[in-house]
Structures are given as C-alpha cells and as structure tokens.
N, C-alpha and C positions, 0 to 999 in steps of 0.2 A: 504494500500500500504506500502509496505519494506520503514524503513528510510535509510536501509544501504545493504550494498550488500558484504558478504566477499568468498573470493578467497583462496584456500587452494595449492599453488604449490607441482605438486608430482614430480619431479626433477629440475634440474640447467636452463634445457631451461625456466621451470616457473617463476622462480624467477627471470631471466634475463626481461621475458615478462613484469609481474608486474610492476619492474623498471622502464623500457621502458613506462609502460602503466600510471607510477606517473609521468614523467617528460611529458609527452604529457600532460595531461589531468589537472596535477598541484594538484590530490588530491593527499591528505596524508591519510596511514592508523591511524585506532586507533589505543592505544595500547594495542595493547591482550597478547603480551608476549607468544607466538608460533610462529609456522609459516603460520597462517590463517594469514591473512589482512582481513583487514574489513575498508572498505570506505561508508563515510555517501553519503547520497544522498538529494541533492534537486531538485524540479521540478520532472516534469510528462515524459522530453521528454531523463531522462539519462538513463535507459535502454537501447534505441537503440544508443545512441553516445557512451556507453561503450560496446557494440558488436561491434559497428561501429569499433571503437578504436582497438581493438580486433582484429579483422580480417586485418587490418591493418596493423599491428604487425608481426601476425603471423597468418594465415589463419586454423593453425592445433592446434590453442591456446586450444580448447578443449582436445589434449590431453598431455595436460600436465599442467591442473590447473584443479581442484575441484572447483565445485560453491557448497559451504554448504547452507543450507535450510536456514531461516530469522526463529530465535525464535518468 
C-alpha cells in the first residue's frame, strides 16, 4: 500500500483546491520543490476521506489536479 499520495495541479482552480484541501484535512505537503504535493498517509481508511474531501471541494477536482502514480 502507497505511504503517500501526490497531486500535480494543472491550473489556479488546482492549487486553490489543494489549499483548500490542506487546511480541511491539516496535512502538509513534503517538500518536493515543484509543483507536485505529495502528502504522507496513515491508516487504511485515507483514501476515501481524501476523495471524500475532494468532492467536497470541488466535485470537478479531477479536472484540474493530476494524481501521479506512487514510485
């Protein structure tokens, strides 16, 4: 299982999302130094409380964030 989950915004609405989606949720990205985010994960049940979160948000969050693949 992924320890981390990163998000690649392809415009303004994205990176307003993310924002948004740090101050709800209280994670911080690492530092990667782009503009991927990359938030760790713990537990089994964050996958769907960060969809959850998501759609919350912004119901069209998909188009306008990239989920990059987990190395």
């Amino acid at each position: 299982m992924a320890t981390t989950i990163t998000f690649v915004p392809q415009d303004d609405e994205g990176e307003r999302i993310l924002d948004e989606f740090e101050q709800q949720t209280s994670l911080e990205p690492e530092d990667g130094g782009d503009a991927a985010r990359t938030y760790p994960l713990e537990g089994d049940d964050h996958r769907i409380e960060i969809i959850e979160t998501l759609d919350e948000i912004d119901a069209e969050w998909t188009q306008h964030l990239a989920l990059e693949s987990p190395a």
